[in-house]
VOPAGU-2260 file (C-alpha; in pm, 1 decimal, decimal comma):
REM VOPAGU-2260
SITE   aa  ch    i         X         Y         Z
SITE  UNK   A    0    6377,3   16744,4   28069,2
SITE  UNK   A    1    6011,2   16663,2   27955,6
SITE  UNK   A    2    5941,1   16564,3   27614,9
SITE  UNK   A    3    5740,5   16764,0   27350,9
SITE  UNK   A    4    5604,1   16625,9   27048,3
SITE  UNK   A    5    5887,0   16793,1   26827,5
SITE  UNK   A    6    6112,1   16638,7   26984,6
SITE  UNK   A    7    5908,7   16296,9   26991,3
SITE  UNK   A    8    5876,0   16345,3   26590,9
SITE  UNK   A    9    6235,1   16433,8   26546,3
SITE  UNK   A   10    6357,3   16133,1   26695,8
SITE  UNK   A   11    6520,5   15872,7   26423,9
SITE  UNK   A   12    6514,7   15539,4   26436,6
SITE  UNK   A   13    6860,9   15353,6   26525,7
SITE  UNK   A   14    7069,3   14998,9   26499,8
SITE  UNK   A   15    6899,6   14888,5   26859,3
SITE  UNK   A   16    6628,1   15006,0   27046,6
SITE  UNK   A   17    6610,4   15349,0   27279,1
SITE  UNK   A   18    6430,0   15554,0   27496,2
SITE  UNK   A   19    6311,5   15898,3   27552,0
SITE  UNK   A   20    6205,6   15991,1   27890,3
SITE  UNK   A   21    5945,7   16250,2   28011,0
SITE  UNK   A   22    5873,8   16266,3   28353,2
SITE  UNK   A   23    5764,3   16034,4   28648,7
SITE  UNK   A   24    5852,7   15736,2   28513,6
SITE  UNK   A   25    5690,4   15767,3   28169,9
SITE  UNK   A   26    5911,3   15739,0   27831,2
SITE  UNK   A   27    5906,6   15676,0   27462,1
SITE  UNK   A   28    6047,3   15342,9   27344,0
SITE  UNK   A   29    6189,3   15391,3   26961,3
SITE  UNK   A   30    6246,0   15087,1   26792,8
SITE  UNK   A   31    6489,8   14989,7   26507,4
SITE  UNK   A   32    6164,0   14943,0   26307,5
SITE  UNK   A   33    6021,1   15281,9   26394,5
SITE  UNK   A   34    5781,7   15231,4   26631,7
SITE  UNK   A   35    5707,6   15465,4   26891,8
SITE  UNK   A   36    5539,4   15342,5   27200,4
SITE  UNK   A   37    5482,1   15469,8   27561,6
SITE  UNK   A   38    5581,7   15247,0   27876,3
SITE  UNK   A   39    5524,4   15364,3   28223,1
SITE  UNK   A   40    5777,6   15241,6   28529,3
SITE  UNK   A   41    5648,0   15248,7   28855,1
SITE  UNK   A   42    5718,7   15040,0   29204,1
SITE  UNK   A   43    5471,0   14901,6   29383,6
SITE  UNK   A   44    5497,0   14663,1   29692,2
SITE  UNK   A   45    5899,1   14734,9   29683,8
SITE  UNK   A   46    5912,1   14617,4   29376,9
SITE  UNK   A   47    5986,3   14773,9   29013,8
SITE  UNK   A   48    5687,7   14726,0   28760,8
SITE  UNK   A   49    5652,7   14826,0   28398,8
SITE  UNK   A   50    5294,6   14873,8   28156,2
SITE  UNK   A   51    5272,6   14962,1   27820,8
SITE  UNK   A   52    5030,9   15294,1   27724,4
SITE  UNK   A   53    5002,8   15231,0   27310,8
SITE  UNK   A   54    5150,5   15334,7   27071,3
SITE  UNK   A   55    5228,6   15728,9   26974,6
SITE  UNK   A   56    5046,1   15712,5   26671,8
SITE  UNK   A   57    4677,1   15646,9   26887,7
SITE  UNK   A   58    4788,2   15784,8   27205,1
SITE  UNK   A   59    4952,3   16128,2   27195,7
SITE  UNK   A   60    5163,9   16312,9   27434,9
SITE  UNK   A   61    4899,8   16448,6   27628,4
SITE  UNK   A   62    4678,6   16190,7   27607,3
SITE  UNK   A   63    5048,7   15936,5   27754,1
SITE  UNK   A   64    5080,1   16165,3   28048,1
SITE  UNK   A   65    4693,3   16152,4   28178,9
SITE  UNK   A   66    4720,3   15770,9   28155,8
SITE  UNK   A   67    5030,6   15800,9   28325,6
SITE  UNK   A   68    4895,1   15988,2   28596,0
SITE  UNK   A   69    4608,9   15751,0   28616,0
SITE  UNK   A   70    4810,2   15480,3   28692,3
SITE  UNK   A   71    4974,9   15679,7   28968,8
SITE  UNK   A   72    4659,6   15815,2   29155,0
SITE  UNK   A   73    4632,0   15397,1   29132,1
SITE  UNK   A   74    4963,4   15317,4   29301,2
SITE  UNK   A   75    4850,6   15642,9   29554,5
SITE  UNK   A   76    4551,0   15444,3   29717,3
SITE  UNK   A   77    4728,4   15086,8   29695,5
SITE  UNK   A   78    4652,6   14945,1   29389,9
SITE  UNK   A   79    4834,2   14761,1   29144,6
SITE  UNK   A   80    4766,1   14918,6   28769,8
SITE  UNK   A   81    4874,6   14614,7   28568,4
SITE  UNK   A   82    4659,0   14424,0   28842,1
SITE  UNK   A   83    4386,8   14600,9   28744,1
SITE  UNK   A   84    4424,4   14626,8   28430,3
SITE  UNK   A   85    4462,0   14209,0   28396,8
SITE  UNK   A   86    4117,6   14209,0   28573,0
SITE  UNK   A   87    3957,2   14456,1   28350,6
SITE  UNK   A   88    4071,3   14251,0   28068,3
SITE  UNK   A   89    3956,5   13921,2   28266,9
SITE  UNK   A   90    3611,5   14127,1   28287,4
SITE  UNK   A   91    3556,7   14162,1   27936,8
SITE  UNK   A   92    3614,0   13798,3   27868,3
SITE  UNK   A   93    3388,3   13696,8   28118,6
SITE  UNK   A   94    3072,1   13917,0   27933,3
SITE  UNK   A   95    2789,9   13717,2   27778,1
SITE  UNK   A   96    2908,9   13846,5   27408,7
SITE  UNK   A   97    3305,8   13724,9   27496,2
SITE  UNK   A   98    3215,1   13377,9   27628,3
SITE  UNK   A   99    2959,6   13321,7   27280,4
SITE  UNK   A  100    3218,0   13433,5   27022,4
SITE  UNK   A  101    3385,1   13175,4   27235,1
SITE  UNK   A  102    3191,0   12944,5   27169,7
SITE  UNK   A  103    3129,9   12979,2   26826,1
SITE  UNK   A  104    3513,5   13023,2   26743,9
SITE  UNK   A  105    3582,3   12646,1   26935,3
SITE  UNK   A  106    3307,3   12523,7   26742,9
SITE  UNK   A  107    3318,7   12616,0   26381,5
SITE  UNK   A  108    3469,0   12341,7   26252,8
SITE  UNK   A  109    3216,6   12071,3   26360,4
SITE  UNK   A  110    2937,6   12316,2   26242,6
SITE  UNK   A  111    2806,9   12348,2   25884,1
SITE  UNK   A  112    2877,0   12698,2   25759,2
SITE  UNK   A  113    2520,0   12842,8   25755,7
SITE  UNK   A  114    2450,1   12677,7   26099,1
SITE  UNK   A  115    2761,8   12895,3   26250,3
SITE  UNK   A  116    2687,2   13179,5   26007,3
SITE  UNK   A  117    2294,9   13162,1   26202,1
SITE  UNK   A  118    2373,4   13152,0   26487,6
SITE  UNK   A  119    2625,7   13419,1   26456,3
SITE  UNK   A  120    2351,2   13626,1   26305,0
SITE  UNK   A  121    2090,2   13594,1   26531,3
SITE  UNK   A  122    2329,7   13640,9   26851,7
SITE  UNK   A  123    2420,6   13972,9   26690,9
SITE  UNK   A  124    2042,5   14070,1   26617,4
SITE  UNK   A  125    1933,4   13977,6   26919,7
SITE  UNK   A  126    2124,3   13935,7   27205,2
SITE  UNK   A  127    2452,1   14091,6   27203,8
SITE  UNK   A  128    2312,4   14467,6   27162,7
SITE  UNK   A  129    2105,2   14417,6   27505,0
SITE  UNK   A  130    2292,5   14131,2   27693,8
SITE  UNK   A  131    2691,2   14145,2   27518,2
SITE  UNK   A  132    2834,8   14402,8   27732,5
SITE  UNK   A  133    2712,1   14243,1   28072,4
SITE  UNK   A  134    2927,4   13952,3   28252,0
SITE  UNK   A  135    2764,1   13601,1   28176,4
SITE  UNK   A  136    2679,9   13530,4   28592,1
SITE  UNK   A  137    2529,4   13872,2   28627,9
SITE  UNK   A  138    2221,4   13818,8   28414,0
SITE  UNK   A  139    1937,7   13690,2   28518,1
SITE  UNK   A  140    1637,4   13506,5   28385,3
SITE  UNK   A  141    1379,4   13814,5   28352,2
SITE  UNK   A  142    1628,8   13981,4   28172,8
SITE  UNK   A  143    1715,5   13682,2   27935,4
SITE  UNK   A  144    1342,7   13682,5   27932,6
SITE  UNK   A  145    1320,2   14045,4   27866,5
SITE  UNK   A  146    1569,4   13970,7   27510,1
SITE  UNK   A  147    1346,3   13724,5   27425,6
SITE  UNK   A  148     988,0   13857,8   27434,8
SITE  UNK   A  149    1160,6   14195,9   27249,3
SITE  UNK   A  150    1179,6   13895,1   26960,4
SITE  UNK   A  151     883,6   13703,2   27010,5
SITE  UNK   A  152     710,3   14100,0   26985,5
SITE  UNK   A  153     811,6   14112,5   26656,2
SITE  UNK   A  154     653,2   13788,9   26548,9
SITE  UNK   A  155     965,0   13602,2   26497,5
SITE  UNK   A  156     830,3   13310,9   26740,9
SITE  UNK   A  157    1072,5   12985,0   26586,0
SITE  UNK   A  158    1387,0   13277,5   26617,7
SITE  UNK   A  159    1297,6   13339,8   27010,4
SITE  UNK   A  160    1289,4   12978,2   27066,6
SITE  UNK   A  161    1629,1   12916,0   26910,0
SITE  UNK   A  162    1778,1   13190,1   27100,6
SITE  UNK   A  163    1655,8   13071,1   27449,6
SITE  UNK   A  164    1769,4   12683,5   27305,8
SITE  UNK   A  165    2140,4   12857,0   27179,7
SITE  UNK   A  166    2230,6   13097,7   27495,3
SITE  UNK   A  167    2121,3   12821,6   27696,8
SITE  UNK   A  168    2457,2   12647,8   27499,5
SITE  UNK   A  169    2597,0   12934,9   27583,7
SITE  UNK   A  170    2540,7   12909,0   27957,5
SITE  UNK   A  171    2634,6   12606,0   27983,3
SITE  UNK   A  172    2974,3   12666,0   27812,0
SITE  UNK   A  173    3009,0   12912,8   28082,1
SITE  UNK   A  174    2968,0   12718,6   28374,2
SITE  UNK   A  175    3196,3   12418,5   28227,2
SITE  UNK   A  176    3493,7   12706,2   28208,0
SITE  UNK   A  177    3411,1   12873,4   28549,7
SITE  UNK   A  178    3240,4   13191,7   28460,0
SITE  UNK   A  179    2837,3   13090,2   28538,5
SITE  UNK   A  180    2682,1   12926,9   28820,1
SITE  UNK   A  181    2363,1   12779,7   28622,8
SITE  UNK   A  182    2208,0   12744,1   28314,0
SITE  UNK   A  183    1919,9   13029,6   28318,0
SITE  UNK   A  184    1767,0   12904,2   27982,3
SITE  UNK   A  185    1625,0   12677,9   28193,6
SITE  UNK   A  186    1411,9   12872,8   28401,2
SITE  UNK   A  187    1227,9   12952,8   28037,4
SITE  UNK   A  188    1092,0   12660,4   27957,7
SITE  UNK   A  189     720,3   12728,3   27868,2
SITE  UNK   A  190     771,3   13081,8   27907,9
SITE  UNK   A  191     710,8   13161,3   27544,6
SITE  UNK   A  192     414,4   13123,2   27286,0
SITE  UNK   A  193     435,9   12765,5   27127,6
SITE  UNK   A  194     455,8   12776,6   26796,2
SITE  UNK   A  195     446,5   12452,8   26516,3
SITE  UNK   A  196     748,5   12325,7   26398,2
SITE  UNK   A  197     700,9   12393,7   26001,5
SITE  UNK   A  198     872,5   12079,2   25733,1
SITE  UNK   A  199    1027,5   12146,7   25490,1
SITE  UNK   A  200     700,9   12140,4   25204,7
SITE  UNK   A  201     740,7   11814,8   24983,3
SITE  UNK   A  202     552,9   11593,3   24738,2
SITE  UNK   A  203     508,6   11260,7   24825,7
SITE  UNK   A  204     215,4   11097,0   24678,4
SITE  UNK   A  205     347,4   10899,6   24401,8
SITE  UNK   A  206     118,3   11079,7   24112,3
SITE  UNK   A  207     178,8   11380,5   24245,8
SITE  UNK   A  208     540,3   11319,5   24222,5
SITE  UNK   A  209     493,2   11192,1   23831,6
SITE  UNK   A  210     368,0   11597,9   23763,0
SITE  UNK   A  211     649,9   11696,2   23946,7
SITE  UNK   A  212     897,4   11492,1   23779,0
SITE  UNK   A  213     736,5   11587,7   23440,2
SITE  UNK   A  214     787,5   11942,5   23489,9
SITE  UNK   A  215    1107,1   11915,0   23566,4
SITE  UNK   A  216    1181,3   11711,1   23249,8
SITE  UNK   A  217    1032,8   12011,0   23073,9
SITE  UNK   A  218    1244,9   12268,8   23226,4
SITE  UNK   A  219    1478,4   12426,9   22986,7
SITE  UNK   A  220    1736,5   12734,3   23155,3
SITE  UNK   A  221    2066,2   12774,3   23235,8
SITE  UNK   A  222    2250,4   12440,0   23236,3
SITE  UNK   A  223    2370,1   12430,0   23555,1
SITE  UNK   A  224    2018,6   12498,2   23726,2
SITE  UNK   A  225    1850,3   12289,0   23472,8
SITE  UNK   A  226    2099,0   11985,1   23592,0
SITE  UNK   A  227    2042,2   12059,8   23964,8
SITE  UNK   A  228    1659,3   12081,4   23914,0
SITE  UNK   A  229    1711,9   11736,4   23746,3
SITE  UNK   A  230    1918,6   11576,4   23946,9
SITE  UNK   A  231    1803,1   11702,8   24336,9
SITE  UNK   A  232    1555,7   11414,5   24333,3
SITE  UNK   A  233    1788,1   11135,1   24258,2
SITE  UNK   A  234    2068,5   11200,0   24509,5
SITE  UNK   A  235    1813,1   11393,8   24787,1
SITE  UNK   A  236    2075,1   11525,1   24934,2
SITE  UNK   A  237    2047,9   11884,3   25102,1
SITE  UNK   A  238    1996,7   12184,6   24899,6
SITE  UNK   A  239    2381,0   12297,3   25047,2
SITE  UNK   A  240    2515,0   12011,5   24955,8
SITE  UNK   A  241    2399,0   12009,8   24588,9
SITE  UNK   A  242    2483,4   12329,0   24538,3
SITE  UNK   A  243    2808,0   12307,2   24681,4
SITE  UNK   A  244    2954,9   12000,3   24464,9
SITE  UNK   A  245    3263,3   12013,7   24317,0
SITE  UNK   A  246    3372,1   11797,8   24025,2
SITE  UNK   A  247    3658,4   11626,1   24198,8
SITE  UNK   A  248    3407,3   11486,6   24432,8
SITE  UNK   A  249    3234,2   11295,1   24167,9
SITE  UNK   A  250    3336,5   10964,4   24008,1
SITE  UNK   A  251    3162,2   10900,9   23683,2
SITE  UNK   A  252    3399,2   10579,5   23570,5
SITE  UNK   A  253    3412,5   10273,0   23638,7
SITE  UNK   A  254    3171,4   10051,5   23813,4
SITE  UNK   A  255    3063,4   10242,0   24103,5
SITE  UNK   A  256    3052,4   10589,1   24016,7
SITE  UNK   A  257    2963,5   10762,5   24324,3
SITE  UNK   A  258    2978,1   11117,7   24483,5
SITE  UNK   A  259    3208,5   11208,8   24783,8
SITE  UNK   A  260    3085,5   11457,4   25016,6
SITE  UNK   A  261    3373,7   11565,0   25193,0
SITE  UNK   A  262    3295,2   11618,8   25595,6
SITE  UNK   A  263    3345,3   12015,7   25629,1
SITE  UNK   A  264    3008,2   12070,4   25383,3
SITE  UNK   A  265    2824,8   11792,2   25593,3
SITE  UNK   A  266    2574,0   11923,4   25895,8
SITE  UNK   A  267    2682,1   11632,5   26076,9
SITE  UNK   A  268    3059,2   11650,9   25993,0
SITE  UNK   A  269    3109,3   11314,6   25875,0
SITE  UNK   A  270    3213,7   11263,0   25468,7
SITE  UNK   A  271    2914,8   11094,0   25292,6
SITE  UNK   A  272    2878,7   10903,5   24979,7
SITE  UNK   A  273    2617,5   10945,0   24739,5
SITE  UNK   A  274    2611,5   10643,4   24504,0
SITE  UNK   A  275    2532,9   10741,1   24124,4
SITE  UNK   A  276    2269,9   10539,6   23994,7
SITE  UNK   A  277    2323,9   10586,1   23564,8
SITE  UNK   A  278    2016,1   10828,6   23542,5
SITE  UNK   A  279    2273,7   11066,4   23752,6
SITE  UNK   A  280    2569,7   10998,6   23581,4
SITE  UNK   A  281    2367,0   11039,1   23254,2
SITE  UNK   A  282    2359,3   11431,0   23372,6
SITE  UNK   A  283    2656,3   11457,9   23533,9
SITE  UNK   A  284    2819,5   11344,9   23210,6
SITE  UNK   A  285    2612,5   11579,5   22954,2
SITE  UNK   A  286    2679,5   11882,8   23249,5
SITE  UNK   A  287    3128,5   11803,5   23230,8
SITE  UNK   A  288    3200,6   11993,6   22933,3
SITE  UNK   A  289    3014,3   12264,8   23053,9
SITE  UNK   A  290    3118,4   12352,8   23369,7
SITE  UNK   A  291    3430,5   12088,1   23436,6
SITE  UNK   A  292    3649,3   11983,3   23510,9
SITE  UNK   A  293    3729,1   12127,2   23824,5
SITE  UNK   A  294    3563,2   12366,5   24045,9
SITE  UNK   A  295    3207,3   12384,3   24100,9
SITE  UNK   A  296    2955,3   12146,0   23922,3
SITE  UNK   A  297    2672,6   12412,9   23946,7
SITE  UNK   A  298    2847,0   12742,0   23902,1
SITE  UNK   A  299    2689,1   13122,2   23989,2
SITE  UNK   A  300    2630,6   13233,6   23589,6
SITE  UNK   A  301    2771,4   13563,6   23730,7
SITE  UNK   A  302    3087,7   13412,7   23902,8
SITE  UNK   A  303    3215,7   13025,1   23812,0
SITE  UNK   A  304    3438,7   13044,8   24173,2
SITE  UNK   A  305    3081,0   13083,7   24350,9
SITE  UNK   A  306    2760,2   12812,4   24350,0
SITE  UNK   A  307    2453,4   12867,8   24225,9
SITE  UNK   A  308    2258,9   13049,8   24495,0
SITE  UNK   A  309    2065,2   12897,8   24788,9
SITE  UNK   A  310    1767,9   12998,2   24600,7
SITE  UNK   A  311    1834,2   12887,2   24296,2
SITE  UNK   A  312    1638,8   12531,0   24320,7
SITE  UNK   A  313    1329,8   12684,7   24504,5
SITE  UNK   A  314    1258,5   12977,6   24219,1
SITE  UNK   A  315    1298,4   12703,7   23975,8
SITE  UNK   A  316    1021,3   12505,3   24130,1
SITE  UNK   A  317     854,7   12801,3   24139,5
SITE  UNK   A  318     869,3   12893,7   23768,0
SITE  UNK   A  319     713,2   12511,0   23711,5
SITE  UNK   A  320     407,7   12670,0   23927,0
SITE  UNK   A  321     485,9   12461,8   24257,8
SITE  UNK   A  322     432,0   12697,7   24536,5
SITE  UNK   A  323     639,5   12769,9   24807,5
SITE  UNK   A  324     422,4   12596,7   25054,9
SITE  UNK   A  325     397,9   12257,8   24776,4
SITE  UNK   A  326     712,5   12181,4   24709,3
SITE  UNK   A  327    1104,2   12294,1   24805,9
SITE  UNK   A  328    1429,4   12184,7   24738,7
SITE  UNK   A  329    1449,9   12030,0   25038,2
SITE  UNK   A  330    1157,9   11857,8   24977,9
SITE  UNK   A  331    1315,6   11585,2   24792,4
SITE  UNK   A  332    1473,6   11423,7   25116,6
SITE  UNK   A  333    1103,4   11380,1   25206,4
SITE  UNK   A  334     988,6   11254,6   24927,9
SITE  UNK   A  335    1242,9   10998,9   24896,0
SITE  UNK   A  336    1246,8   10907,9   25279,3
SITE  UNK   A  337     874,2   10830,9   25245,7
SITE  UNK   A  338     846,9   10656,3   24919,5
SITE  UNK   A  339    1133,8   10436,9   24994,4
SITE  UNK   A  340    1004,0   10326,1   25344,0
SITE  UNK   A  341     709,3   10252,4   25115,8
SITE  UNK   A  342     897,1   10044,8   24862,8
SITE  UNK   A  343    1006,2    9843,2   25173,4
SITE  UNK   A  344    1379,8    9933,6   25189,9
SITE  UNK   A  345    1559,1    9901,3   25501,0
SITE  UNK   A  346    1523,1   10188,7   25725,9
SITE  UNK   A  347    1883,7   10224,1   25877,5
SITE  UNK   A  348    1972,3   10222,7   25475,6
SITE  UNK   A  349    1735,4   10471,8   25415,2
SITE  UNK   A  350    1893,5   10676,4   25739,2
SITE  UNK   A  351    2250,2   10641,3   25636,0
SITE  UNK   A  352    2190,1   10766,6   25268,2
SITE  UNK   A  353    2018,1   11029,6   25386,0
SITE  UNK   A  354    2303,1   11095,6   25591,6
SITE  UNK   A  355    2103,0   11142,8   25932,9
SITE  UNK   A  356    2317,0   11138,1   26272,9
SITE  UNK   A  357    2395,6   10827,9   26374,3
SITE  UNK   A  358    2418,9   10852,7   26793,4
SITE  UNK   A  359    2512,5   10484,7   26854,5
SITE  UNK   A  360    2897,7   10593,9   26687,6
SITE  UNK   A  361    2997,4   10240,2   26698,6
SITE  UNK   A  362    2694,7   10125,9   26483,3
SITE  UNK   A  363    2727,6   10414,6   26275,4
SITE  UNK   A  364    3064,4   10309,6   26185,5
SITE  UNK   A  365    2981,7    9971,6   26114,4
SITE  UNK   A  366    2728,2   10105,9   25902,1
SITE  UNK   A  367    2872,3   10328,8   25720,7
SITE  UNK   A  368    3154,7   10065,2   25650,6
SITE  UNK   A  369    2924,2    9751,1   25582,7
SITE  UNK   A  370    2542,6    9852,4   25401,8
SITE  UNK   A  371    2697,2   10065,9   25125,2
SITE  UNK   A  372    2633,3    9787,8   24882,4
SITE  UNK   A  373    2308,6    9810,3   24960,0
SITE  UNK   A  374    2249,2   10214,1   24929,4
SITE  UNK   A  375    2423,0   10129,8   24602,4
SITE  UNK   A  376    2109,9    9894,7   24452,3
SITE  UNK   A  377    1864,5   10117,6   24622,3
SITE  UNK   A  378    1976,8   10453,5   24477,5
SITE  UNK   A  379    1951,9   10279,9   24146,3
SITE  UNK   A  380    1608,4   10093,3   24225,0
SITE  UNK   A  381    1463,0   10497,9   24336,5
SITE  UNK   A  382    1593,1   10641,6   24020,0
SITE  UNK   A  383    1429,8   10351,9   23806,3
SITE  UNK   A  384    1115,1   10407,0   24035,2
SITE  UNK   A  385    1115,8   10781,9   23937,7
SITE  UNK   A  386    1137,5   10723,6   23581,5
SITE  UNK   A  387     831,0   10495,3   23593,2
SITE  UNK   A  388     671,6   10763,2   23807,4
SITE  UNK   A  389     759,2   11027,2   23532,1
SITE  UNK   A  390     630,3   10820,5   23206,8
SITE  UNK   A  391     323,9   10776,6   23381,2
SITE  UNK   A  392     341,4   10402,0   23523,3
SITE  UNK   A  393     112,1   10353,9   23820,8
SITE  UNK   A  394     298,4   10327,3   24162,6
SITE  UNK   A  395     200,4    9973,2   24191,6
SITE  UNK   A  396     358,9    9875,1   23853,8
SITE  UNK   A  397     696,3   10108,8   23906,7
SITE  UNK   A  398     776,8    9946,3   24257,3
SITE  UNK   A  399     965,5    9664,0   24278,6
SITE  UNK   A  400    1099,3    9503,7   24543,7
SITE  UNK   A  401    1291,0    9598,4   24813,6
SITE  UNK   A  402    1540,0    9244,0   24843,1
């Protein structure tokens, strides 16, 4: 006797598991739990074969019985529905969108939260609404092309450039796991308008960083963006990485107070320490009460379990009258990687403190392991530097030497 849905809806849930059948080989599974859900039997090839339809709730009676008959008209012409099915599903993994989520899911951990959060972005802008749907070894490279003029026509030149640069990740990924042939990124090269690279706008001539320095001095505001302001050019770290510090991080006692980075907020993935030279820990210290002792060392005024924003450090500079195209946040890795080279300082020092990717892993190691006595005197030899820089010394008469 066939089912009807007032029978389906009467049916209670018991100790074990039953079933309610309708006709051809379709019935209702009823679990102790009370879930309803619709399983098809069938034979095919002499032998017995079951595949699920849903659940009740989504697929009704009706609705049960056409999919049920679907999977018959298969078994009619000599095909296999959970066969087909599996490829179907194998399909949709194999579509450009599938294999970059992917991607980016195997790779999140060794990528700095805004890099994945990017990339992310821009796939989803600009790739996956013309290219997602379609399997990876089916595209070709007008049609890549195609994606990537549609941004380029919009004037976003760097963004078309780092999507050719990222599917061609992409398509490589692809062929390593067997669902591309060949990397059609590739075939792109020079097929879009140059455009300059733009740095990151910094000060680096040594009056020019007195003003700066001055200004800063000057600024008076909340106290956590009034200590970040102050203390971006003596750790030049990134503008993430500032904003992101958390007090446990930070040593302040003893004789090497020092800053931990841990590895997850590095680009490069590596923990990093950021030696305090007193200057620092002077701020640090008069910042504690304020916003200590755990949790973030610059807190959001409107939320302390959030950082200050990523724009925080830029509008400040731009309250001081430094425009956008003078002077930025992450300016102050410039600024110190040029003076410093200046002062004569060791450049693999200078590298490692600015926390730069080491590709000899080896060396880096041994770096990392044996020079941080020296980042130690320079950090404190840059902050001194600054404050002769700030009180107006020439650059001649604040440098001192390197050794």
């Amino acid at each position: 006797m066939a089912l009807t849905d007032t029978t389906i809806r009467a049916a209670a849930s018991k100790e074990k598991a039953y079933k309610l059948f309708d006709e051809r080989g379709l019935y209702l599974l009823i679990t102790p739990a009370g879930g309803r859900f619709w399983r098809l039997k069938y034979t095919f090839g002499g032998r017995e074969k079951l595949i699920s339809l849903g659940d009740y709730l989504d697929v009704p009676l009706k609705r049960a019985r056409e999919k049920r008959d679907a999977a018959r008209r298969l078994v009619a012409d000599g095909k296999d529905p959970s066969a087909e099915r599996q490829a179907e599903k194998a399909a949709r993994a194999d579509t450009l969108e599938a294999v970059a989520r992917e991607w980016l899911a195997a790779n999140k951990a060794r990528l700095a939260p805004t890099t994945y959060a990017k990339r992310l972005q821009r796939f989803e802008a600009f790739v996956f609404p013309y290219l997602g749907s379609r399997p990876i070894r089916s595209i070709t490279a007008p049609e890549l092309l195609a994606v990537l003029k549609r941004v380029e026509g919009r004037g976003l030149h760097e963004s078309a450039h780092r999507v050719r640069s990222e599917c061609g990740t992409i398509f490589r990924y692809a062929i390593a796991t067997g669902r591309a042939e060949r990397d059609l990124s590739a075939d792109l090269r020079g097929a879009l308008v140059p455009y300059a690279v733009k740095n990151h706008a910094a000060i680096t001539e040594p009056a020019r960083i007195g003003e700066l320095l001055r200004a800063i001095c000057g600024y008076h505001g909340q106290p956590a963006t009034e200590t970040a302001l102050k203390l971006a050019p003596l750790v030049f770290v990134r503008p993430g990485e500032l904003r992101g510090a958390r007090w446990p991080e930070i040593t302040l006692d003893g004789k090497e107070p020092e800053w931990r980075i841990p590895a997850e907020r590095m680009k490069a993935r590596e923990a990093h320490v950021v030696p305090l030279a007193r200057q620092a820990v002077a701020l640090l210290r008069e910042l504690h009460p304020i916003t200590g002792p755990d949790g973030f060392v610059f807190p959001s005024l409107t939320s302390p379990s959030r950082p200050i924003s990523e724009n925080t450090i830029n509008a400040s500079l731009r309250r001081l009258g430094f425009a956008a195209g003078e002077m930025t946040g992450h300016g102050f890795r410039s600024m110190a990687s040029t003076r410093l080279n200046e002062m004569g300082f060791p450049p693999d020092v200078i590298e490692l403190q600015l926390a730069h990717a080491e590709r000899d892993e080896v060396r880096g190691a041994y770096n990392r392991a044996t020079r941080i006595a020296e980042r130690r005197k320079m950090m404190q030899k840059w902050a001194d530097y600054l404050d002769g820089l700030r009180i107006g010394r020439s650059s001649e008469e604040t440098r001192r030497p390197a050794r």
